[in-house]
BAPA-884438 format. One line per 2 residues: number of its first residue (from 1); for each residue x, y, z of N, C-alpha, C. Coordinates in Angstrom, 1 decimal. Layout:
NUM	X Y Z X Y Z X Y Z; ...
This chain:
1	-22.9 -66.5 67.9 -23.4 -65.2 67.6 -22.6 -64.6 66.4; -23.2 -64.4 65.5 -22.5 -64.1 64.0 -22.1 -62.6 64.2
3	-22.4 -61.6 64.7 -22.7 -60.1 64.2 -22.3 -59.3 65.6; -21.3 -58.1 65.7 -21.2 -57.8 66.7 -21.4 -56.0 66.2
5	-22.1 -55.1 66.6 -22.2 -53.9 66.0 -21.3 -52.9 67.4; -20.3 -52.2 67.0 -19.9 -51.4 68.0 -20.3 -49.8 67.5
7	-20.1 -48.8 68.4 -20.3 -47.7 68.5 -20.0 -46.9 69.1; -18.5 -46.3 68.9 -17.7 -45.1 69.8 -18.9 -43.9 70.0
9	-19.3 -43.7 70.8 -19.9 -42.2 71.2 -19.2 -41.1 71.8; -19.1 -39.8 70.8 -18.6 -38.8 72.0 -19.3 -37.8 71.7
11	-19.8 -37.1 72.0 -20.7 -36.2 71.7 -22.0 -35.9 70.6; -22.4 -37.2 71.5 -23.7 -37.5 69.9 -24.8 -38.1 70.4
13	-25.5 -37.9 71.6 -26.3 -38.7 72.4 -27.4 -38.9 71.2; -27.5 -37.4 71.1 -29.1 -37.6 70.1 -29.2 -38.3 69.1
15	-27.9 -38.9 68.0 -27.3 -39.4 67.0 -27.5 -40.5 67.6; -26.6 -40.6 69.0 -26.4 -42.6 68.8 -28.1 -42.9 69.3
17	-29.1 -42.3 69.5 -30.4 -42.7 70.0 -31.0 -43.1 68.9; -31.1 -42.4 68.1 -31.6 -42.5 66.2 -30.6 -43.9 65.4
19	-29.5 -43.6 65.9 -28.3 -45.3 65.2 -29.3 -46.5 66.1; -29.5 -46.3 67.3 -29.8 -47.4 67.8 -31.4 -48.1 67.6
21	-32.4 -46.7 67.5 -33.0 -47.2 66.8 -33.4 -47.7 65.3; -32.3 -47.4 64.6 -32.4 -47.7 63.8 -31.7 -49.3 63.4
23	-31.1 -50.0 64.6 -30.7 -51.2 64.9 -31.7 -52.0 64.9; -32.2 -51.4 65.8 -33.3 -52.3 66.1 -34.9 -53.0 65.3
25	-34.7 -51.7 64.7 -35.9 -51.5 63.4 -35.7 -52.7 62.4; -33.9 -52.3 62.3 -33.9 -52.8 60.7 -33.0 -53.9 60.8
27	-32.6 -55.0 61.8 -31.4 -56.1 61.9 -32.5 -56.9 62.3; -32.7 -57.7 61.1 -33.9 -58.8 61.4 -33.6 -59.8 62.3
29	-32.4 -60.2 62.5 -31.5 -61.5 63.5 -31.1 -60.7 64.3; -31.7 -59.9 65.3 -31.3 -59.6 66.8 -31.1 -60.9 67.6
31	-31.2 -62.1 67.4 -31.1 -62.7 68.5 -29.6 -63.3 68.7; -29.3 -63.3 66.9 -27.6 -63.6 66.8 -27.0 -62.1 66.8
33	-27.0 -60.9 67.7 -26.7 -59.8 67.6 -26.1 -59.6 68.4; -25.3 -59.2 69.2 -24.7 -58.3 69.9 -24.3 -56.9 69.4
35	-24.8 -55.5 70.3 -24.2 -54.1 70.3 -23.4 -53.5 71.3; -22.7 -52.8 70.8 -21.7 -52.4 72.3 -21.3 -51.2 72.0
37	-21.6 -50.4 73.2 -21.5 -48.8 72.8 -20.6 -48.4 73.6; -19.4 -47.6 72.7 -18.2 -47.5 73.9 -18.2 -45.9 73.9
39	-18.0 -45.7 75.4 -18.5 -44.0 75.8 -17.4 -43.4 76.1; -17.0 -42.4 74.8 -15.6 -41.8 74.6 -15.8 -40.6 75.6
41	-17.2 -40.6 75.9 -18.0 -38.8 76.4 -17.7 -38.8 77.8; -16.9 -37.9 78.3 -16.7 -37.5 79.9 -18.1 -38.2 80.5
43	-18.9 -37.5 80.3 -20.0 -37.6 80.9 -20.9 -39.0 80.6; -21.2 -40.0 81.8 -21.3 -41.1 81.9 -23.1 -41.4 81.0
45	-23.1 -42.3 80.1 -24.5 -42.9 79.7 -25.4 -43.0 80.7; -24.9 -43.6 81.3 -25.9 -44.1 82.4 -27.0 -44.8 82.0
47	-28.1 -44.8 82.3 -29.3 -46.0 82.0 -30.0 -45.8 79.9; -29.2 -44.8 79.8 -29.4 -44.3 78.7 -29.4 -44.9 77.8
49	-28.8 -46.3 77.9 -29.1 -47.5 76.8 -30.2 -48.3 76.8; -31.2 -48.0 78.3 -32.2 -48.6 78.6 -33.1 -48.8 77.4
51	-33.6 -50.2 77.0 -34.6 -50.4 76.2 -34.3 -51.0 74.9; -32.4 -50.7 74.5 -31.9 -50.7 73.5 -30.9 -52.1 73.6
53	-31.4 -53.0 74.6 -31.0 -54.4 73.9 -29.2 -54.2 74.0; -28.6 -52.9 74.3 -26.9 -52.6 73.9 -26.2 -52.6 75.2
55	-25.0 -53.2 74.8 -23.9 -53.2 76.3 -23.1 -52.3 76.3; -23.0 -51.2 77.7 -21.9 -50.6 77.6 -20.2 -50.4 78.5
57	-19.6 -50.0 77.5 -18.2 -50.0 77.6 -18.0 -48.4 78.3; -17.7 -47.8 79.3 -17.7 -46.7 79.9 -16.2 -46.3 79.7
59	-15.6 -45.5 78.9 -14.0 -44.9 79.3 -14.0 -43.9 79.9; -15.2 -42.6 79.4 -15.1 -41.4 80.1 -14.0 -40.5 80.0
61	-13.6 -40.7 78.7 -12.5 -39.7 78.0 -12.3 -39.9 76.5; -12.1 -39.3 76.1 -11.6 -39.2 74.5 -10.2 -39.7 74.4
63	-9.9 -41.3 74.0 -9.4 -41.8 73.9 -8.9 -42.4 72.2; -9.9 -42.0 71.5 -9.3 -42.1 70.3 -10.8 -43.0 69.5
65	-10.7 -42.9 68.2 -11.4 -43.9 67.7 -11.3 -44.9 67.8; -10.1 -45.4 67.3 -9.3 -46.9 67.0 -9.1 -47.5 68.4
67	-8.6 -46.9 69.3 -8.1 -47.5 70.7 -9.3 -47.8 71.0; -10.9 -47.0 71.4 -12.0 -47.4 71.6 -12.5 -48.8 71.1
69	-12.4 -49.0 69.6 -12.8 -49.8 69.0 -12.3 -51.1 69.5; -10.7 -51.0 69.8 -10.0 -52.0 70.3 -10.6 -52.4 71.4
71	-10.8 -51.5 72.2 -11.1 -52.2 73.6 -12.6 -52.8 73.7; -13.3 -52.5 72.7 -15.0 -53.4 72.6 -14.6 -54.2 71.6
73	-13.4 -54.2 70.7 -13.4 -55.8 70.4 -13.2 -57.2 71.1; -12.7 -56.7 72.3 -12.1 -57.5 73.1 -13.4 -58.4 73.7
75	-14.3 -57.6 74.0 -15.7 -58.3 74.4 -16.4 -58.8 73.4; -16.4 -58.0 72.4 -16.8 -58.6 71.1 -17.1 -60.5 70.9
77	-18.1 -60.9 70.4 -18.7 -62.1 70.5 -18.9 -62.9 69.2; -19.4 -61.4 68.4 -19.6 -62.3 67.0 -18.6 -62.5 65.9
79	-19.0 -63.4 65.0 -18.0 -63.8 64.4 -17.2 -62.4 63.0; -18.3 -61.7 63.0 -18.0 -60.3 62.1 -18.5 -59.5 63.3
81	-17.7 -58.2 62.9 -17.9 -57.0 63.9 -18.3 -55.7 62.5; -19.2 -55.0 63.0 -19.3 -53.3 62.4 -19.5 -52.3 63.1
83	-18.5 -51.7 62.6 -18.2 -50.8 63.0 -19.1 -49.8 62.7; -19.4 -49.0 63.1 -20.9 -48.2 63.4 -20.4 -46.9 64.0
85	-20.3 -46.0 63.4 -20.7 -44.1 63.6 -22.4 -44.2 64.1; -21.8 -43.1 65.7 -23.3 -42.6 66.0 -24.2 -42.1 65.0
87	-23.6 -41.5 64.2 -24.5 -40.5 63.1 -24.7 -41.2 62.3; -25.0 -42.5 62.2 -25.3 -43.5 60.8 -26.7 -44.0 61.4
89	-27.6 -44.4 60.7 -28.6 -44.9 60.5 -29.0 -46.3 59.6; -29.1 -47.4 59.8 -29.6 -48.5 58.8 -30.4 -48.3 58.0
91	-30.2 -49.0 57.0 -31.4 -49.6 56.2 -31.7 -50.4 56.3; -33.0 -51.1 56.1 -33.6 -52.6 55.8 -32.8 -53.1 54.8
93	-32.0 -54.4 55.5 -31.1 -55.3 54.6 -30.3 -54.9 54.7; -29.4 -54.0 54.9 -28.2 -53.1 54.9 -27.3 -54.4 55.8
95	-27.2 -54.5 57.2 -27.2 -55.6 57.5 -26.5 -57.1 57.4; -27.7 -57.7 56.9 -28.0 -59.0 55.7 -26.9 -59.4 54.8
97	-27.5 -58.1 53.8 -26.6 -57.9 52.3 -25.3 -57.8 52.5; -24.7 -57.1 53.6 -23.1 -57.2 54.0 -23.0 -58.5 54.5
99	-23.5 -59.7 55.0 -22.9 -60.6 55.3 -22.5 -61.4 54.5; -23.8 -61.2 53.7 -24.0 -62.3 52.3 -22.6 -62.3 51.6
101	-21.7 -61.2 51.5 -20.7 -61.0 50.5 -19.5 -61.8 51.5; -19.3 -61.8 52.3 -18.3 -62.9 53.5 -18.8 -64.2 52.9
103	-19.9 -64.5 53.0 -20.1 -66.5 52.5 -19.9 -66.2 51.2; -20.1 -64.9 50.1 -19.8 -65.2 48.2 -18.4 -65.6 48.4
105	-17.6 -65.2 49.2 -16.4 -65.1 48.8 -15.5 -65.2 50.4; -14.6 -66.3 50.4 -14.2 -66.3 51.7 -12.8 -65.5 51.8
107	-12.3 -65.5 50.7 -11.3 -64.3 50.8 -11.7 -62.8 51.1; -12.8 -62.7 50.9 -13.6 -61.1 51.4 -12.9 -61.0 52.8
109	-12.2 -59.9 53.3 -12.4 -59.7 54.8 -12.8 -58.4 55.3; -12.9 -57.6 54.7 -13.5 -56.3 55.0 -14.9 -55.9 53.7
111	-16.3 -55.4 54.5 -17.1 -55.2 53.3 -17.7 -53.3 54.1; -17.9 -52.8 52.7 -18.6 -51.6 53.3 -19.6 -51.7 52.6
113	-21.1 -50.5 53.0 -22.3 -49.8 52.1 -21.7 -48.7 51.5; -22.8 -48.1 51.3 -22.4 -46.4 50.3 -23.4 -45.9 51.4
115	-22.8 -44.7 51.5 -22.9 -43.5 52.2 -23.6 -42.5 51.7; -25.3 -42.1 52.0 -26.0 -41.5 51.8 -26.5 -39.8 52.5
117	-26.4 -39.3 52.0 -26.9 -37.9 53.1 -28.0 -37.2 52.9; -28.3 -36.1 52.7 -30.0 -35.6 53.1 -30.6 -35.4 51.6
119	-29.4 -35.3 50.8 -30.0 -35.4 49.1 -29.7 -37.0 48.4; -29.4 -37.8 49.4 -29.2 -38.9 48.6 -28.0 -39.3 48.1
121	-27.0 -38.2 48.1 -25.8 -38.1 47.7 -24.8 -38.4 49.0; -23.4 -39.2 49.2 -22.6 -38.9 50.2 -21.9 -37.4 50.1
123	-22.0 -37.4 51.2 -21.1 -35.5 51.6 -19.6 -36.0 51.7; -18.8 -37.0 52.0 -17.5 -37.6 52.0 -17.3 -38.7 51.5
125	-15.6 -39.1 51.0 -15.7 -40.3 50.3 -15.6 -41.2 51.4; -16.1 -42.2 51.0 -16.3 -43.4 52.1 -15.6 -45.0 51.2
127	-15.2 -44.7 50.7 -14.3 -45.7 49.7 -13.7 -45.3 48.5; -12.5 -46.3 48.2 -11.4 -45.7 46.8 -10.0 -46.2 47.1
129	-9.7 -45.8 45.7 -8.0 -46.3 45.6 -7.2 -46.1 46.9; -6.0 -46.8 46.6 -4.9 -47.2 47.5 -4.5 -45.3 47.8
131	-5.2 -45.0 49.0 -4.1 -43.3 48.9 -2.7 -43.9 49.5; -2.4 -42.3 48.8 -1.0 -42.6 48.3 -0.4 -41.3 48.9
133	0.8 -41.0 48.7 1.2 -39.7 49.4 0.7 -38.2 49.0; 0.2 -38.3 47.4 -0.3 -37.4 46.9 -1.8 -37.1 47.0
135	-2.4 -38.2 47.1 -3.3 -38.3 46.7 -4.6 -38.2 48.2; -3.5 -38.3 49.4 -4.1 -38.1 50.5 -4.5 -36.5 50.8
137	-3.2 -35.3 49.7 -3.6 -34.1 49.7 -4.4 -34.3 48.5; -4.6 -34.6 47.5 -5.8 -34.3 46.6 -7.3 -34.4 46.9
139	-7.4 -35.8 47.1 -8.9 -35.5 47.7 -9.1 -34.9 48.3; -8.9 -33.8 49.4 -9.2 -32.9 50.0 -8.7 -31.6 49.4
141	-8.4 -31.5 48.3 -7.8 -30.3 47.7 -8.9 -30.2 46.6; -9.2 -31.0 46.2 -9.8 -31.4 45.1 -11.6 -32.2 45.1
143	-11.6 -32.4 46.7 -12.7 -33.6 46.8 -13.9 -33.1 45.2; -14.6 -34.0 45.2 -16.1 -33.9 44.3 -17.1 -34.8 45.0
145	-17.7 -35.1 43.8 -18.9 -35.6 44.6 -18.9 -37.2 44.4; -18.9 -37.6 45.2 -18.8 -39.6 45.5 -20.0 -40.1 44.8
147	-19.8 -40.7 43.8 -20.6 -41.6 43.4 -20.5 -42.7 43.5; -21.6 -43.9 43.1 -20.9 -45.2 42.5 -22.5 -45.8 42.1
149	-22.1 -46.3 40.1 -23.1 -46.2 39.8 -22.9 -47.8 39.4; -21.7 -48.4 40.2 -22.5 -49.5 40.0 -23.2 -50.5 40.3
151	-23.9 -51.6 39.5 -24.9 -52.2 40.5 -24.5 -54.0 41.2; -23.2 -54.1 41.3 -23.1 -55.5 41.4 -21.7 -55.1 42.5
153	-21.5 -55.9 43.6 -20.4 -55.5 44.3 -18.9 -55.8 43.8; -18.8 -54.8 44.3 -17.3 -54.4 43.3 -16.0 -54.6 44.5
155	-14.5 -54.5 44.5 -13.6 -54.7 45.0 -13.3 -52.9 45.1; -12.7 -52.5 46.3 -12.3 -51.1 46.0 -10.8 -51.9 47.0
157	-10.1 -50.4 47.2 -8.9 -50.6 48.5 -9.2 -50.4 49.9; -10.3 -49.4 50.0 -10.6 -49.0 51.4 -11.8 -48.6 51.9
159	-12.8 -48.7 52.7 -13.9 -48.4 52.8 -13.5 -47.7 54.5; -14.6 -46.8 54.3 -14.6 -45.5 55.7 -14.7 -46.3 57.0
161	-13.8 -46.5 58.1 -14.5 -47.2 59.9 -16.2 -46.6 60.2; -16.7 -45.5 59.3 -18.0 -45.2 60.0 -18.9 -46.2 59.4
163	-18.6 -47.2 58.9 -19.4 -48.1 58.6 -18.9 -49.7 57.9; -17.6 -49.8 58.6 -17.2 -51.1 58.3 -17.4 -52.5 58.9
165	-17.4 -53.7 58.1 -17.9 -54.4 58.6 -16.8 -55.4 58.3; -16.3 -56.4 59.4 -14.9 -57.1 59.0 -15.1 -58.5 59.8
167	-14.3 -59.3 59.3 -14.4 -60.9 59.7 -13.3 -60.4 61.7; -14.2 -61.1 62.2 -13.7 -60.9 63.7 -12.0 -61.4 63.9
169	-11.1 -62.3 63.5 -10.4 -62.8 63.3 -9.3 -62.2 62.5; -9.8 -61.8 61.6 -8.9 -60.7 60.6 -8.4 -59.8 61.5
171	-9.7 -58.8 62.0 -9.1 -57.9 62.8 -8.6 -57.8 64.1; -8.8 -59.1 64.6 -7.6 -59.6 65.6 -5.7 -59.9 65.3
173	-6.1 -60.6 63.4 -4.9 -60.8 62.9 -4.0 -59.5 63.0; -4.8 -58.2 62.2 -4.1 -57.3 62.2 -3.7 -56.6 63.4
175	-4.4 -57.2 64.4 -3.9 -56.4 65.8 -4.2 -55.1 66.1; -5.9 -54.8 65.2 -6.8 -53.9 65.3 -6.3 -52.7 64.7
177	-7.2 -51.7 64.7 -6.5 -50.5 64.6 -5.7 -49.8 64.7; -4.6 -49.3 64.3 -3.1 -48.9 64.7 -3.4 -47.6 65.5
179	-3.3 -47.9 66.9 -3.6 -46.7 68.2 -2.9 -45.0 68.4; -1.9 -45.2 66.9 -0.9 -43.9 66.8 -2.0 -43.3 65.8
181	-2.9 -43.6 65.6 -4.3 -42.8 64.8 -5.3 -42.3 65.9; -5.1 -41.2 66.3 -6.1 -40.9 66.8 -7.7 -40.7 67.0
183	-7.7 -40.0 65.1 -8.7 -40.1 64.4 -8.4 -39.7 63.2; -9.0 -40.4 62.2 -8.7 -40.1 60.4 -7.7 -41.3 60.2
185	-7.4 -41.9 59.1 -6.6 -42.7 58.3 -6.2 -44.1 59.1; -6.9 -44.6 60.6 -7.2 -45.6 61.1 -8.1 -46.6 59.8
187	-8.7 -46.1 59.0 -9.6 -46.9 58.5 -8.9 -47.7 57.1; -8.2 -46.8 56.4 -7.4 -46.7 55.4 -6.2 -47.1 55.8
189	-5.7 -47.0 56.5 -4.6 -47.9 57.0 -5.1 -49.7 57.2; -6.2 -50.0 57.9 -6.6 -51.0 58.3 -6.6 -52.0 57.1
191	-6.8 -51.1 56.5 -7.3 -51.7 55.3 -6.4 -51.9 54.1; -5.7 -51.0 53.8 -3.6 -51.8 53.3 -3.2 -52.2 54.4
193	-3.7 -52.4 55.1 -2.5 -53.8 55.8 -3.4 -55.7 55.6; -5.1 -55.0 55.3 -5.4 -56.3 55.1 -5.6 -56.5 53.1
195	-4.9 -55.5 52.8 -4.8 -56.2 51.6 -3.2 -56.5 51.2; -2.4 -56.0 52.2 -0.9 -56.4 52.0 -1.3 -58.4 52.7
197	-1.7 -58.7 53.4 -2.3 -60.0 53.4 -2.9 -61.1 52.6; -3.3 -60.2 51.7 -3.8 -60.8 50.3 -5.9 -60.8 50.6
199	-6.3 -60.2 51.7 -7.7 -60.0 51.9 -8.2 -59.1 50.8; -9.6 -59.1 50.5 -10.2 -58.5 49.7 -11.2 -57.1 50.3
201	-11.2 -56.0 49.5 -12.4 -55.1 50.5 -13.1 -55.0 49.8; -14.3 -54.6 50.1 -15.5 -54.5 48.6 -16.8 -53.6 49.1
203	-17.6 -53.4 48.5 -18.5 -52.7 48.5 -19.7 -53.3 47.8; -20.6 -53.3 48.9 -22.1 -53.5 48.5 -22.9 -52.2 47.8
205	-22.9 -52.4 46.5 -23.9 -50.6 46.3 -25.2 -51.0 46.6; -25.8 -52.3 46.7 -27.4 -52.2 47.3 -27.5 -52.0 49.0
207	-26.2 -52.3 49.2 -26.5 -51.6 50.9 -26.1 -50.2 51.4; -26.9 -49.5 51.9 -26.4 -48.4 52.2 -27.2 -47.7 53.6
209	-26.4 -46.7 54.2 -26.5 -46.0 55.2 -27.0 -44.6 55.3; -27.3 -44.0 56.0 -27.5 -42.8 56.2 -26.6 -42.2 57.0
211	-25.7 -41.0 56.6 -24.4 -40.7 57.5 -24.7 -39.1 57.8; -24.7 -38.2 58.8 -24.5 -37.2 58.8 -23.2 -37.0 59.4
213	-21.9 -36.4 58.8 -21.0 -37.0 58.8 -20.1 -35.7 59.6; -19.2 -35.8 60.7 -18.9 -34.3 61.3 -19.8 -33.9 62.6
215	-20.1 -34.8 63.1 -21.7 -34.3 63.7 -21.0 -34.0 65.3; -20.0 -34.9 65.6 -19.4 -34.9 67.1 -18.5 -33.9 67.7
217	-17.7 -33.2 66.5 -16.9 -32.8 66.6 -17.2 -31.4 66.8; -17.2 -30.0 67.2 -17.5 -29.0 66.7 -16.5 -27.8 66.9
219	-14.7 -28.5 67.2 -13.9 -27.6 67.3 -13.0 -28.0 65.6; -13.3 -27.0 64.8 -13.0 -27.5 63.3 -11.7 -27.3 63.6
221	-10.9 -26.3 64.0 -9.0 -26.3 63.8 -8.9 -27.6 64.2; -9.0 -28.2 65.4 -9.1 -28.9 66.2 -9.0 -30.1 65.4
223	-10.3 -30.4 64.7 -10.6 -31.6 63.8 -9.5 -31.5 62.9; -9.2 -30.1 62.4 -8.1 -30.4 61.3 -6.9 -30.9 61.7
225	-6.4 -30.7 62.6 -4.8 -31.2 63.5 -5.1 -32.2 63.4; -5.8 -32.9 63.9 -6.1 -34.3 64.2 -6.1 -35.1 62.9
227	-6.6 -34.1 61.8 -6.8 -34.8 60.5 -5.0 -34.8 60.0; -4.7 -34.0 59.8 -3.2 -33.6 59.2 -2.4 -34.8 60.2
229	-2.1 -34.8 61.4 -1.4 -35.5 62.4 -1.7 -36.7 61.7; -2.9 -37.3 61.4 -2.6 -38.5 61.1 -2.5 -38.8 59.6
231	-2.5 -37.8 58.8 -2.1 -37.8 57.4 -0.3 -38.3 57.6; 0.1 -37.2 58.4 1.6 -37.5 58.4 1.7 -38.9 58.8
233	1.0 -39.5 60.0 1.6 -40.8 60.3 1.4 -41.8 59.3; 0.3 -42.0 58.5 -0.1 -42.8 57.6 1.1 -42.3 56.9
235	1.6 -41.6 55.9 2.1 -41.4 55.2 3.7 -41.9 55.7; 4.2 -41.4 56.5 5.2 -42.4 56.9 5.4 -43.3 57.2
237	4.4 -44.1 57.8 4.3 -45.4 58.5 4.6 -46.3 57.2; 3.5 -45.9 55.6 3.5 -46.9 54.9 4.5 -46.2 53.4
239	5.3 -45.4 53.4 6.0 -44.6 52.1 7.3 -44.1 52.2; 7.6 -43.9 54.0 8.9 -43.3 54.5 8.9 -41.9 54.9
241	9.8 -41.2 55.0 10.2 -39.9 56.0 10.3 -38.9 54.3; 10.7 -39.5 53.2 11.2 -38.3 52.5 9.4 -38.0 51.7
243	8.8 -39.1 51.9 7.4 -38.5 51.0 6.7 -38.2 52.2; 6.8 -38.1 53.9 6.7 -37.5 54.8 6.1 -35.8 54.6
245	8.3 -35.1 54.3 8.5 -33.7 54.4 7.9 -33.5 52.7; 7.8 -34.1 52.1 7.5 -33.8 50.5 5.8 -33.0 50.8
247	5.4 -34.0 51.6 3.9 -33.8 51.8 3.3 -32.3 52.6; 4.4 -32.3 54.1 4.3 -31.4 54.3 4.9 -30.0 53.7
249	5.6 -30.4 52.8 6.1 -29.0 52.2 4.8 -28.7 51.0; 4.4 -29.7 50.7 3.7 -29.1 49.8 2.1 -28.8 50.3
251	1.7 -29.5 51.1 0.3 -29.1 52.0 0.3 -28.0 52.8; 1.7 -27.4 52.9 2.0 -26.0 54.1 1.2 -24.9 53.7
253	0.3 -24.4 52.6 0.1 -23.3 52.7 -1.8 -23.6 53.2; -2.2 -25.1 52.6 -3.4 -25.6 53.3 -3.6 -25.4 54.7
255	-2.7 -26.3 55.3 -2.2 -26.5 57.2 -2.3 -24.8 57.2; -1.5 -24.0 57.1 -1.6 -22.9 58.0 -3.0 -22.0 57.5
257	-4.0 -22.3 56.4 -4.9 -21.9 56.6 -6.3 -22.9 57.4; -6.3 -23.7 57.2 -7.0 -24.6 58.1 -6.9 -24.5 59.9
259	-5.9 -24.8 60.1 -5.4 -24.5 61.6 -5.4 -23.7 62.4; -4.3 -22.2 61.4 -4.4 -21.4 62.1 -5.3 -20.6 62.2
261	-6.0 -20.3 60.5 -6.5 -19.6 60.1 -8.0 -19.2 60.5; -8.7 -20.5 60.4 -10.0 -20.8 60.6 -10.9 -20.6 62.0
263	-11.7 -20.6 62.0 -12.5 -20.2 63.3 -13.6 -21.7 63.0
C-alpha cells in the first residue's frame, strides 16, 4: 500500500465531509490507499465516516496536531503518508504528481502543492526559507501575498503540515513531530530537522489544493497563544535562549495586542 492520507479533525465536520469527498473523487489508486481520520473533537464521529472508505482513530480531546498525527502514524500502512487539513480539498492529480517527485529523485523526502483559496490566490504561506529568529516575526508583521510563478518543481526549506506529503520512514526517522508543538511550527520544524539530514523538500506548482485555512479554530486570542507558544519553542529549540528573549522583547508590543487585546 503506497499512500496513507491522515486527517486530524476538530471542529470541522462539514470540512472533513467535503476533504473526504474530495478523496474519493480525485485519488485514482484508492485501492493502494489507506485514510485515517483522527478525532481531536470531544464529541465522537460515530458512523460518520460511513461510505467514505476511511478508518477511525477516536481521542476525544484536543490533543494537539503533531501528537495526533503521531498516533495514526503508528497504524499507518503506506509507504508515503499526507498529511491532510479538514479544510483542504484535492485536485485531479494533485495526488499522483506528488508521488512522481519521490521516484524523480530518491533524496526527496518531504513534497508539498500550492495552496489555493476562493480567488485562486493562497491566504497563508504554505512554503519558504529556513525561518529564522527574525523572520518568524516578519512574516507575520509583514505577511504579503504568496505566490509562486514557477512552473517546474523547485526545492524550498519547508512546506505547511496542512498538506504534506513525506516518505513513511523518514518520518519515523525523525521520530515524528516534535509533541512540545502544540500547534504552528510542528511543520517547519519537521522539516529542518529533515534537512539537517541532508533530505530534500520541494514543491510541485502543478499540484495544488484548495485550503480554507483557520476554519477549526474560532477562539482567535486563543489561536494566538498557541501561535506565539510555539514560536518561542521553535526558536529555542533550534537558535538558543538569547534569540529566545531577543524575540520576545521585540514581538512584546504585537503579543500584548493580539492576546490581550483582541476579541
Amino acid at each position: 500500500m503506497p499512500l496513507t492520507i491522515q486527517i486530524v479533525n476538530y471542529n470541522s465536520r462539514d470540512n472533513l465531509r467535503t476533504c473526504l469527498q474530495s478523496i474519493r473523487e480525485n485519488v485514482s489508486d484508492r485501492k493502494n490507499l489507506q485514510v485515517s481520520v483522527i478525532n481531536n473533537d470531544e464529541e465522537k464521529l460515530g458512523n460518520f465516516l460511513d461510505g467514505f472508505e476511511a478508518e477511525l482513530i477516536e481521542i476525544n480531546k484536543n490533543i494537539g496536531f503533531g501528537k495526533a498525527h503521531n498516533l495514526g502514524s503508528k497504524k499507518a500502512k503506506g509507504e508515503y503518508i499526507l498529511f491532510l487539513n479538514p479544510d483542504t480539498k484535492l485536485f485531479p492529480g494533485t495526488v499522483e504528481k506528488m508521488l512522481e517527485v519521490f521516484s524523480a529523485d530518491e533524496k526527496t523526502g518531504i513534497v508539498g502543492p500550492i495552496h489555493i483559496g476562493e480567488n485562486e490566490i493562497s491566504e497563508e504561506e504554505h512554503f519558504g526559507k529556513r525561518k529564522t529568529p527574525l523572520s518568524t516575526i516578519g512574516t507575520k508583521i509583514f505577511l504579503g501575498e504568496i505566490k509562486s510563478d514557477a512552473e517546474n518543481i523547485f526545492e524550498t526549506d519547508w512546506v505547511s503540515g496542512g498538506a504534506m506529503m513525506i516518505r513513511k520512514d523518514l518520518f519515523s526517522e525523525l521520530g515524528g513531530f516534535d509533541e512540545n508543538y502544540f500547534m504552528y511550527f510542528e511543520d517547519v520544524d519537521l522539516c529542518l530537522q529533515a534537512k539537517k539530514k541532508g533530505w530534500k523538500i520541494a514543491v510541485h506548482p502543478e499540484t495544488k489544493i484548495f485550503h480554507e485555512s483557520g476554519q477549526s479554530f474560532s477562539d482567535n486570542r486563543k489561536k494566538k497563544k498557541y501561535y506565539y507558544d510555539s514560536q518561542d519553542y521553535y526558536v529555542k529549540k533550534n537558535f538558543g535562549s538569547f534569540w529566545l528573549w531577543f524575540v520576545k522583547i521585540l514581538r512584546f508590543p504585537v503579543y500584548v495586542r493580539n492576546v490581550y487585546c483582541k476579541r
